[in-house]
C-alpha positions in Angstrom: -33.9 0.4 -49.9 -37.2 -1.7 -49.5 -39.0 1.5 -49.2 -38.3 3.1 -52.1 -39.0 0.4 -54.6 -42.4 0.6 -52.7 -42.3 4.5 -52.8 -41.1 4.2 -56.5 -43.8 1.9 -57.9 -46.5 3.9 -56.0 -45.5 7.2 -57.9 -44.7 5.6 -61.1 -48.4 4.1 -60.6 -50.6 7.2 -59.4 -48.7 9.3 -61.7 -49.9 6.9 -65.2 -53.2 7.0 -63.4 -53.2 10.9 -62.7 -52.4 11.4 -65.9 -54.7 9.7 -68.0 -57.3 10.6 -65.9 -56.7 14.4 -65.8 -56.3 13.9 -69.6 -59.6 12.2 -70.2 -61.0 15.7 -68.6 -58.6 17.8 -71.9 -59.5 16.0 -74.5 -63.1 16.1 -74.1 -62.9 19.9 -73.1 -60.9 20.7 -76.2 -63.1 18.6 -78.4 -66.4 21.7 -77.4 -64.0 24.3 -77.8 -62.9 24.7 -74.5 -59.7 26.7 -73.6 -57.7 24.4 -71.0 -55.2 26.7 -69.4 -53.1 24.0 -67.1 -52.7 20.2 -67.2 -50.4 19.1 -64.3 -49.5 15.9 -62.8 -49.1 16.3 -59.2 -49.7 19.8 -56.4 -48.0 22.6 -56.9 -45.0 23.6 -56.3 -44.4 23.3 -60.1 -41.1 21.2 -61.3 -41.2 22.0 -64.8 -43.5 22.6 -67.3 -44.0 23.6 -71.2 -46.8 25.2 -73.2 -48.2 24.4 -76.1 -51.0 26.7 -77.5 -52.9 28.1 -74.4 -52.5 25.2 -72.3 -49.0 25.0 -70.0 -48.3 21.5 -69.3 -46.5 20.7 -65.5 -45.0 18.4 -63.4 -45.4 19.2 -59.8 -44.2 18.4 -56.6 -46.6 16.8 -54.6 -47.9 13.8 -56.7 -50.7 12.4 -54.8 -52.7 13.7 -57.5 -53.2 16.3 -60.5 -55.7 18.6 -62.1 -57.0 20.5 -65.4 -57.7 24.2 -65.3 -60.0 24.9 -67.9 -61.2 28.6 -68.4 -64.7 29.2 -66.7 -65.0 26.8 -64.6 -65.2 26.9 -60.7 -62.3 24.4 -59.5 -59.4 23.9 -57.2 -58.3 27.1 -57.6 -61.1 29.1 -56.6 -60.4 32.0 -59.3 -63.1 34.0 -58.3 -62.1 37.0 -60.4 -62.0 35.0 -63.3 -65.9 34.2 -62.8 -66.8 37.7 -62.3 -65.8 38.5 -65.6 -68.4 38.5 -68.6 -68.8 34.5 -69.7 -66.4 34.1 -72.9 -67.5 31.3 -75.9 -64.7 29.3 -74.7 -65.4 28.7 -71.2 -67.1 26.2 -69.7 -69.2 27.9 -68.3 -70.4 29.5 -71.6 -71.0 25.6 -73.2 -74.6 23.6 -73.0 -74.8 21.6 -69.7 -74.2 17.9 -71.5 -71.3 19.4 -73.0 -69.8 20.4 -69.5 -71.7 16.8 -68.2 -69.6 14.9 -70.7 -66.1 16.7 -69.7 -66.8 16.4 -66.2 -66.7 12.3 -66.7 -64.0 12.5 -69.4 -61.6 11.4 -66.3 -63.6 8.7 -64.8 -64.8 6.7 -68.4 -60.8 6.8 -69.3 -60.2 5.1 -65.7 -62.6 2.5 -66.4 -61.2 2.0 -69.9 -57.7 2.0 -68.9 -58.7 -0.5 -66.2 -60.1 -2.8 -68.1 -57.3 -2.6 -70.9 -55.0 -3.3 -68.0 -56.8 -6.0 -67.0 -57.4 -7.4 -70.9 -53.3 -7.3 -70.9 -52.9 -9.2 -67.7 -55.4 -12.1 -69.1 -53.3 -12.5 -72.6 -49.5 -11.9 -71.7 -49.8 -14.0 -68.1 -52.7 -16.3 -68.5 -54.0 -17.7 -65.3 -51.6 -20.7 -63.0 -54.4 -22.2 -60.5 -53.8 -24.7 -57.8 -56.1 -27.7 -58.1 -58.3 -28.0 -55.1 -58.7 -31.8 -54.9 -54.8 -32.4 -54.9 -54.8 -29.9 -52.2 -57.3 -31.9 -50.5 -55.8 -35.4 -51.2 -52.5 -33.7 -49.7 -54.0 -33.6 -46.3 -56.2 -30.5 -46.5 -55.2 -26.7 -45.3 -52.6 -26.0 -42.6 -55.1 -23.0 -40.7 -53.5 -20.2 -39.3 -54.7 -18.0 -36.2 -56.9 -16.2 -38.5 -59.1 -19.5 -39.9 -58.8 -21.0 -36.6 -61.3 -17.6 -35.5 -64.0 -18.8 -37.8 -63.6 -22.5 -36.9 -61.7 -23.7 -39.6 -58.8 -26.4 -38.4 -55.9 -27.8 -39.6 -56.6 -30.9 -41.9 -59.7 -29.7 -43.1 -60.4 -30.7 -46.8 -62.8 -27.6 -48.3 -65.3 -28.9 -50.6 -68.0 -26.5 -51.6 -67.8 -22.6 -51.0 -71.4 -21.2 -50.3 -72.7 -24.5 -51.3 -71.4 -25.2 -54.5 -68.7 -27.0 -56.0 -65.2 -25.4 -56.8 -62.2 -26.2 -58.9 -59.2 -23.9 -57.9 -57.4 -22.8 -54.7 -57.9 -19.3 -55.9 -61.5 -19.4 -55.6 -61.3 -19.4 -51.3 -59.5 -16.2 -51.3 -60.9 -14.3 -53.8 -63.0 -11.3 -52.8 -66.9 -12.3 -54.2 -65.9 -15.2 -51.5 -64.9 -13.2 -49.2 -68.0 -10.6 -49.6 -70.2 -12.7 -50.2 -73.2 -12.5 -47.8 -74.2 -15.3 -46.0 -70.8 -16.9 -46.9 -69.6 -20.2 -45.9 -66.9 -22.9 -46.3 -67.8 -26.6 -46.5 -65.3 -28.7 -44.9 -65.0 -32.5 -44.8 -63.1 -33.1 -41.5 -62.9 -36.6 -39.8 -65.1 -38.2 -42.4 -68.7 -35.6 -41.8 -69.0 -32.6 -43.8 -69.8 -28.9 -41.9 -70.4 -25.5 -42.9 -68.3 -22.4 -41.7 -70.0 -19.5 -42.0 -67.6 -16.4 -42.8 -68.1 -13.3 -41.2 -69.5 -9.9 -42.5 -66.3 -8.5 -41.2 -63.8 -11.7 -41.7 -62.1 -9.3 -44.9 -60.7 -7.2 -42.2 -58.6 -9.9 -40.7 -58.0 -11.3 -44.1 -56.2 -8.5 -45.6 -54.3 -7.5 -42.3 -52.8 -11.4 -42.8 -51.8 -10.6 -46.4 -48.0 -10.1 -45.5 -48.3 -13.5 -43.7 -50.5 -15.9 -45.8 -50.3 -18.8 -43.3 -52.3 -16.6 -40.8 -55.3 -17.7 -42.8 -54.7 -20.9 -44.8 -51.7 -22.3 -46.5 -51.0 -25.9 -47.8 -49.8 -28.8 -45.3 -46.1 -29.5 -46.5 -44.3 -32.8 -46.2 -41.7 -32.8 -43.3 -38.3 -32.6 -45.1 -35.7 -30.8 -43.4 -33.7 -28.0 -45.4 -31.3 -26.7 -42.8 -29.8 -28.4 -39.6 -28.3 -25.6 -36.9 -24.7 -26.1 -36.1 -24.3 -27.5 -32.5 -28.0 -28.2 -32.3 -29.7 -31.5 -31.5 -30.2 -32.3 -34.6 -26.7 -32.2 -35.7 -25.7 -34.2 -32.2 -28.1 -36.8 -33.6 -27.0 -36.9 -37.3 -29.6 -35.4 -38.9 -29.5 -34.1 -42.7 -30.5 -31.4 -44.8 -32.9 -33.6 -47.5 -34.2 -36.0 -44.7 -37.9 -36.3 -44.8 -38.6 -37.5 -40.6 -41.4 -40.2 -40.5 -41.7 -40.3 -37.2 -40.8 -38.6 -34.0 -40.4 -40.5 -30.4 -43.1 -43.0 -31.4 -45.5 -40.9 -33.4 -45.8 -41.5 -36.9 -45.5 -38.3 -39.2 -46.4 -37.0 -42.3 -46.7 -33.2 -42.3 -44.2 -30.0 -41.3 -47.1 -28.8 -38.9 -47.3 -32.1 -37.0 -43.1 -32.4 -36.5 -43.8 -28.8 -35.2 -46.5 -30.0 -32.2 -43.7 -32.7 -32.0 -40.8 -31.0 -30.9 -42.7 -28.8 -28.5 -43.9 -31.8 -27.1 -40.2 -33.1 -26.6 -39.4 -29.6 -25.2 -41.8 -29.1 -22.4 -41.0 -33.0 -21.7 -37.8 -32.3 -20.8 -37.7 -29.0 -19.3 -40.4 -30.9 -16.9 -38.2 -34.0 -16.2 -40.3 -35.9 -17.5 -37.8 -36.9 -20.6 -34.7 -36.3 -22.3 -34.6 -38.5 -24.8 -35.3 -37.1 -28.4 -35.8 -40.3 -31.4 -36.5 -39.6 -35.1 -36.9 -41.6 -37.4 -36.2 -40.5 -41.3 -36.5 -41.7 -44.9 -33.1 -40.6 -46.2 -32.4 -41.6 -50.2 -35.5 -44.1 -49.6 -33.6 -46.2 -46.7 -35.4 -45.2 -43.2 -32.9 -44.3 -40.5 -33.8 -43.9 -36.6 -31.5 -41.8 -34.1 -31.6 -40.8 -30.7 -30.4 -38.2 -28.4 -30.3 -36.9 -24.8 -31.8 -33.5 -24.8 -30.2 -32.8 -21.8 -27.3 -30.7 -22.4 -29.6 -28.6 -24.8 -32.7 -27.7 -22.9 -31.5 -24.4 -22.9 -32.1 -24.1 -26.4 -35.6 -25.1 -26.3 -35.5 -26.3 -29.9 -34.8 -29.4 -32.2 -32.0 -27.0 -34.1 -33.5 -27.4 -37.7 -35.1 -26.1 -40.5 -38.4 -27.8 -42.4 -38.8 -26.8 -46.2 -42.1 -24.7 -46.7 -42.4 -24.8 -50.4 -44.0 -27.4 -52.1 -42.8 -30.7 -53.6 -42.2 -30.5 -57.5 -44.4 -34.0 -57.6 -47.0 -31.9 -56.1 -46.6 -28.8 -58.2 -46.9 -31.2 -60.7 -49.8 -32.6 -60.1 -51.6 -29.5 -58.8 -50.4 -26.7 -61.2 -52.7 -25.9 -64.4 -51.6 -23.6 -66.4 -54.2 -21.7 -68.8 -53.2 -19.3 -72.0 -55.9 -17.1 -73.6 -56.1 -16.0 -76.6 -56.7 -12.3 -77.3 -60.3 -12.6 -78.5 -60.5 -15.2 -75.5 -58.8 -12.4 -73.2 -61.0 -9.2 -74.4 -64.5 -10.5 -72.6 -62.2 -12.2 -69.9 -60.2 -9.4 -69.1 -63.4 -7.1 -68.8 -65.2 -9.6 -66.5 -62.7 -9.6 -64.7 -62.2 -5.2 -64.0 -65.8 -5.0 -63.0 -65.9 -8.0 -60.7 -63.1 -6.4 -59.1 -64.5 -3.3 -59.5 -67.9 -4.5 -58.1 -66.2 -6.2 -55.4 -65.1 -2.7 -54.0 -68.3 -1.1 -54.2 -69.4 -4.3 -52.2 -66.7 -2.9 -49.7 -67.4 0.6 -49.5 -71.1 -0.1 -49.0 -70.4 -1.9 -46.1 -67.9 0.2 -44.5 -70.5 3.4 -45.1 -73.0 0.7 -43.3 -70.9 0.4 -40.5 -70.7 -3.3 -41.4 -66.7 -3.0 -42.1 -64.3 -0.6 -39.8 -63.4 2.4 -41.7 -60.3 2.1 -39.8 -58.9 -1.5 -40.6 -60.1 -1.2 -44.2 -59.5 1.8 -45.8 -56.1 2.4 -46.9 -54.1 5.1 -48.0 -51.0 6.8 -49.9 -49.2 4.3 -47.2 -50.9 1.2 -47.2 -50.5 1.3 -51.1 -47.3 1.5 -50.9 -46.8 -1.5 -48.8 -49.3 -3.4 -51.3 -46.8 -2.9 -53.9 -44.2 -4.9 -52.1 -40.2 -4.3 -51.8 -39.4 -6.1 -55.0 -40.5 -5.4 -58.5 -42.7 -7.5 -60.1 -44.4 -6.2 -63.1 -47.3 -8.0 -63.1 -48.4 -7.3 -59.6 -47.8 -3.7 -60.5 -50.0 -3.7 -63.3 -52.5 -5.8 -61.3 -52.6 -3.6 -58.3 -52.6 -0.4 -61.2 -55.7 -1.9 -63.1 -57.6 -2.0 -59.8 -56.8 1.2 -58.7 -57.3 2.6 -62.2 -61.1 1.0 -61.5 -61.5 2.6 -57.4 -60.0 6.2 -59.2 -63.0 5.8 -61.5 -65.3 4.8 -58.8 -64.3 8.0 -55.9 -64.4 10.5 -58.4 -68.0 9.6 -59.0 -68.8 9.7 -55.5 -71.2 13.1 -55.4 -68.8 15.0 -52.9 -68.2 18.5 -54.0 -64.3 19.3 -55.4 -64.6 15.7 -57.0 -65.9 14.9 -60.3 -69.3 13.3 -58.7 -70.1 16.8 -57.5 -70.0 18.5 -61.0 -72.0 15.6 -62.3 -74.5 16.0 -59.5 -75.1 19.7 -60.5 -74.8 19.2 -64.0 -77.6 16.5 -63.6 -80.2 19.0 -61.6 -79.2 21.5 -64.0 -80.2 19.4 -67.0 -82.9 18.1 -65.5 -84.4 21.2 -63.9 -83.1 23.4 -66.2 -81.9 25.7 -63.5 -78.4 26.4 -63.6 -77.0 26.9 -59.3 -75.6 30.3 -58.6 -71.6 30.6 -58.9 -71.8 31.7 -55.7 -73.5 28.3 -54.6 -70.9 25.9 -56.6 -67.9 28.1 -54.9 -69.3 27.4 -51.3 -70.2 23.6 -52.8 -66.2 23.5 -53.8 -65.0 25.0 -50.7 -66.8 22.7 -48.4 -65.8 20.0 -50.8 -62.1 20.5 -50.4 -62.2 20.8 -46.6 -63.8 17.8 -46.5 -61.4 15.9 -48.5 -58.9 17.7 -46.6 -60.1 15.9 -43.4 -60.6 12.5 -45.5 -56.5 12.4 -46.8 -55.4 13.4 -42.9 -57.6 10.5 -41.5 -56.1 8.0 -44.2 -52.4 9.1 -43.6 -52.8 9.1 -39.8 -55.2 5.7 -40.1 -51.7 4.4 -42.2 -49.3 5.5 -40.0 -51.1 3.8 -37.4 -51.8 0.6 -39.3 -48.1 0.7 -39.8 -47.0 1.1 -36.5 -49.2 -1.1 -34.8 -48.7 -4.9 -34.8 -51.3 -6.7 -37.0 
């Protein structure tokens, strides 16, 4: 069931985007006068369709994609029989170069619009909910996963500047002009002496394989209150509650989940060594502190305490650490727009430096797959209009790449054409489209297989 409310909101999603992408291409053709012949959402084998004045309109099987036929024009469908017909006034072919120029980035501007629309929504229906840095910090500082433990970040640290300068939200760490930044680095304050942590040209990779497990990177240090005791467990030989916060485990004081964690692991290797059986908490329960004891003895075989710490944050400190901010829509028109190109620049950042070799290809392009998955197993509209709006902007961006068979190449020959003022032989652009599609061809096999791998393989 998880898998197709991921499938569902990746169709629903490409499809909107298809769409209004392919239709930024009609509009523009039938504003010079050009005949569009087919507008379909999705590969063929067609659906269902309609036609309205010369242009049939389909739905299609496949729907990792869509297309526009318009008369004259070397595409897709390589209709070379078409071409070697006398030009008519309503193909493209017969219209001035800007003319074609302008249809061939109909599909790309209305991307970028639409991304930035989306984006302009986001900002005035949902606002922005940050997390206050300094309460963070005043809480004890960042529980560090595996992954921030690679770049020498540890548990405790309090982060105070990110590449030098001073920062208000929790936000700000993950966000991807951090993470891309060159010559990144945290600033930490740890045992009273600030340091710098550089972050790695490469660090994204491992950040956005932890995505599905936040703590692998950072998350916040939680107070120890327990939210489930095991039946016939330790704990519940020793009395302990659901709601207890422990204070202190066999003689060392605590305050966080992650240090009643190094606790009990402590206790367990004590006593499957001989070393100890005896297990004593101590707890705060309805502000009266309570200490129990237990032999571990009969329950080494468990290898576990038996209960259950709370990971979600106190309301006192979602209190004090939440701030809420509402925009209004003037407020949310330059906002919103800032905020499609940063993301949008953000990925260009990213494809540079996977085409430099600084970034795997493999860990960080994703496909049809790895999209889906993004999309999560539960619907929630606004990360699906989030994750739209930024695929709406990397549509726009791949389409303007200058490979033949995408948009880019037509506006790479319509370029030299209008700047030359040679037009290239049909025969040339066919070749061009040919070699275009079999390398795109290659490109969708390596993403699916690079997916199914990512999938498959443990992160």
């Amino acid at each position: 069931m998880d898998w197709m409310i991921m499938l569902a909101q990746l169709l629903l999603s490409l499809s909107f985007l298809v769409a209004v992408h392919e239709m930024g291409h009609l509009l523009a053709a039938k504003y010079f006068g050009m005949r569009v012949e087919q507008f379909s959402i999705g590969f063929p084998p067609k659906l269902w369709s309609f036609r309205k004045g010369d242009t049939e309109y389909a739905i299609s099987a496949i729907p990792l994609g869509g297309y526009v036929k318009i008369s004259g024009m070397i595409d897709e469908s390589l209709d070379t029989e078409a071409m070697n017909q006398p030009p008519q006034p309503w193909e493209f072919r017969s219209k001035p170069a800007w003319q074609r120029l302008i249809v061939m980035l109909g599909g790309i501007v209305v991307n970028v619009i639409v991304g930035i629309l989306i984006f302009i929504g986001l900002t005035f229906f949902l606002g922005d909910t940050y997390i206050l840095k300094d309460e963070i910090n005043k809480s004890g500082g960042f529980l560090v996963g595996p992954i921030g433990e690679q770049i020498g970040l540890k548990t405790g640290d309090q982060i105070v500047k990110i590449n030098g300068k001073e920062f208000k939200y929790l936000q700000d760490i993950f966000n991807m002009e951090t993470l891309l930044s060159t010559n990144g680095s945290y600033t930490v304050e740890r045992d009273g002496k600030e340091l710098d942590i550089p972050i790695p040209a490469d660090f994204i990779e491992n950040f956005s394989s932890s995505k599905s497990n936040p703590g692998q990177f950072l998350s916040l240090r939680m107070a120890p209150v327990i939210a489930q005791v095991q039946p016939g467990s330790v704990a519940e030989k020793m009395g302990l509650r659901a709601g207890d916060r422990i204070v202190e485990a066999n003689g060392a004081p605590i305050q966080y989940k992650d240090q009643i964690d190094k606790q009990v692991q402590a206790m367990v290797k004590d006593s499957l060594s001989g070393n100890s059986d005896t297990v004593a908490i101590k707890v705060n329960r309805a502000g009266a502190e309570v200490a129990m004891k237990a032999d571990f003895k009969n329950f080494r075989r468990q290898k576990m305490l038996g209960i259950l710490v709370d990971s979600t944050p106190s309301e006192d400190f979602i209190k004090r650490a939440e701030e809420r901010v509402t925009y209004g829509l003037i407020e949310s028109i330059p906002l919103g727009t800032k905020r499609a190109f940063s993301m949008l620049t953000a990925n260009v950042k990213a494809f540079g430096r996977v085409i430099t070799g600084k970034l795997s290809a493999q860990k960080s392009i994703s496909g049809p797959l790895g999209i889906m998955k993004a999309f999560g197993n539960q619907w929630d509209w606004a990360r699906f209009w989030t994750l739209t709006g930024v695929l709406s902007l990397v549509l726009a961006f791949m389409n303007l790449l200058p490979i033949p068979a995408l948009d880019g190449g037509h506006v790479m020959f319509l370029s030299y054409e209008i700047i030359s003022r040679r037009k290239p032989s049909d025969k040339f652009l066919e070749t061009a489209q040919k070699v275009g599609m079999l390398f795109l061809l290659a490109l969708m096999v390596f993403i699916f297989a690079n997916d199914i791998i990512k999938m498959v393989t443990p992160d």
